[in-house]
N, C-alpha and C positions, 0 to 999 in steps of 0.2 A: 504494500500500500504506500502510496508518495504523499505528499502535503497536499494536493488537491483530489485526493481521491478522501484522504482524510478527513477535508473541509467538508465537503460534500453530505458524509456518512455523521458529521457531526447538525451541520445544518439539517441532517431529517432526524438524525435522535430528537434532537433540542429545539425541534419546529422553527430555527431559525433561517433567515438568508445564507445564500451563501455568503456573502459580503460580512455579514454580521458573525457569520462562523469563523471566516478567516481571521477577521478581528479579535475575538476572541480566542485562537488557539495561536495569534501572532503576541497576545498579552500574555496569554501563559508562559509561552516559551522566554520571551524574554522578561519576565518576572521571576522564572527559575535561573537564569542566565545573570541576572543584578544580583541574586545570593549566592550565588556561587562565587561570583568574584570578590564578594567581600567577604568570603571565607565562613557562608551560612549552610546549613545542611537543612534540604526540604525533604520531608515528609508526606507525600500521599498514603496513607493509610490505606490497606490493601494492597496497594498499585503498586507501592516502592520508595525509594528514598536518592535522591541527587546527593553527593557529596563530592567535594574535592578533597584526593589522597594525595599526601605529598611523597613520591620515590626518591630513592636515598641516589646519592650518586653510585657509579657503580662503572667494573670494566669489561669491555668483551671485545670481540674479535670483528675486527671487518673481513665480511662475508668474501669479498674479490681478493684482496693481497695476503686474508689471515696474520695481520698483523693485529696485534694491541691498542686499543683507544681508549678512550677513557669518557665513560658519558655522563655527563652531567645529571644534580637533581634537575626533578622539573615536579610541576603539580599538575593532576590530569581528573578531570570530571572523572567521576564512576557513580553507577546505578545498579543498585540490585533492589530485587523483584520481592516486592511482599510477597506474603501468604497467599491471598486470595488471588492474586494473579496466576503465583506459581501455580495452584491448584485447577484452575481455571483451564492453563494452559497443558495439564497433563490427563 
């Protein structure tokens, strides 16, 4: 499913426009997007949970010459699936 098939499927749950849908799942995403940068963890009950994990630095191997590098931390979105979800989906 893409972002427009997702509007779509949201505007006839929610008897709304499509315009009105977009709207709405364009305010979601970037309302989860503003807490995640300021280093906030969202919670949809059921659904799952947005956080940012910070990875430590760390070293490995480039794939082409198998030499040694050395890769930096970095912080990277992760999601994992509530219950109801998981269950939903199994």
């Amino acid at each position: 499913m893409n972002k427009s098939e997702l509007v779509a499927r949201i505007a006839e749950l929610a008897d709304l426009t499509k315009k009105d849908a977009e709207k709405a799942l364009n305010s979601t995403v970037l309302a989860v997007q503003e807490a995640l940068v300021k280093g906030e963890k969202v919670v949809l009950t059921g659904f799952g949970t947005f956080e940012v994990k910070e990875r430590k630095a760390r070293s490995g191997h480039d794939p082409r010459s198998g030499e040694l590098i050395s890769i930096p931390s970095l912080k990277a979105p992760t999601f994992k699936a509530g219950k109801v979800l998981k269950d939903s989906v199994r």
